[in-house]
C-alpha positions as CSV (number, residue, x, y, z in Angstrom):
1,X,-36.2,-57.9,-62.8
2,X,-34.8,-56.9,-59.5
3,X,-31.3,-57.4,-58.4
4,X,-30.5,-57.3,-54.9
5,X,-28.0,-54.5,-53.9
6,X,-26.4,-56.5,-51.4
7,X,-25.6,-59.4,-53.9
8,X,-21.9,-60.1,-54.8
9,X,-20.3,-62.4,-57.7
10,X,-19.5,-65.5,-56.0
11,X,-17.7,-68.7,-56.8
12,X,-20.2,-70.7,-58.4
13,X,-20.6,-73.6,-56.0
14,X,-23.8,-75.7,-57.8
15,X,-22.9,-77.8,-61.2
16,X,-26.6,-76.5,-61.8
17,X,-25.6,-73.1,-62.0
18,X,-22.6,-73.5,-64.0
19,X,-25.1,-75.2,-66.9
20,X,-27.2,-72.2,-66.7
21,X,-24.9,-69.6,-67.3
22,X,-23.6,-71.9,-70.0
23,X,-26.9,-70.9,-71.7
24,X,-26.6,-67.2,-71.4
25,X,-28.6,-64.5,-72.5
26,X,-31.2,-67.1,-74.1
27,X,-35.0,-67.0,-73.2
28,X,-35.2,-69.5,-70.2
29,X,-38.9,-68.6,-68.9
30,X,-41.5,-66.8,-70.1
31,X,-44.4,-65.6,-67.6
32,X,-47.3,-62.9,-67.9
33,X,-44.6,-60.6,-66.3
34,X,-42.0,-60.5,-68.5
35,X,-38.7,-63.1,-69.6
36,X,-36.0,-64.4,-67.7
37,X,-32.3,-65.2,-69.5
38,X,-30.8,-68.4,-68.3
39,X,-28.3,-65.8,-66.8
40,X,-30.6,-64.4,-64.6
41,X,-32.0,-67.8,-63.8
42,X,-28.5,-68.6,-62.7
43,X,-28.2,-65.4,-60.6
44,X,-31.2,-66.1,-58.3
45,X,-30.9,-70.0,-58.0
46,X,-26.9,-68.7,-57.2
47,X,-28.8,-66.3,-54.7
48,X,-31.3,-68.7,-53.2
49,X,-28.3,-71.3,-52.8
50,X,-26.3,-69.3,-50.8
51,X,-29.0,-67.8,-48.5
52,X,-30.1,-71.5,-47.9
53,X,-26.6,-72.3,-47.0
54,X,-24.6,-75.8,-47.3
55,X,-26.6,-77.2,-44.3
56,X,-29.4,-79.7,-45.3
57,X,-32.6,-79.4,-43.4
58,X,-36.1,-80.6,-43.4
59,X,-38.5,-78.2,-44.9
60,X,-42.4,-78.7,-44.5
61,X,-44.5,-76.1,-45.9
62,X,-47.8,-74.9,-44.1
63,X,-49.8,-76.5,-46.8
64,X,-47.6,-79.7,-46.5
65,X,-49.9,-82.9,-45.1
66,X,-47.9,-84.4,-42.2
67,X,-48.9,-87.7,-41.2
């Protein structure tokens, strides 16, 4: 796995994130690629959280069906 230079520790600000790390360095997915730790699980849904940012927005894929 790849860890993104620019990332810094931050305050953990999902409940979602703080029950993953409580999990540690146990298997949490298993691909054709290799494993991921629930620690690393933590780190990029940590990641993904904070480039999204606390503002909630509407989302539609481009294979979405809007109607």
């Amino acid at each position: 796995m790849t860890v993104l230079p620019d990332l810094v520790r931050r305050p953990v600000r999902l409940p979602l994130v703080a029950r993953l790390r409580d999990h540690g360095d146990q298997v949490a997915v298993i691909t054709t690629d290799g494993r991921l730790t629930y620690h690393e699980l933590a780190d990029r849904v940590d990641e993904v959280a904070y480039r999204l940012g606390s503002h909630r927005r509407l989302v539609a894929r481009p294979d979405d069906l809007l109607t």
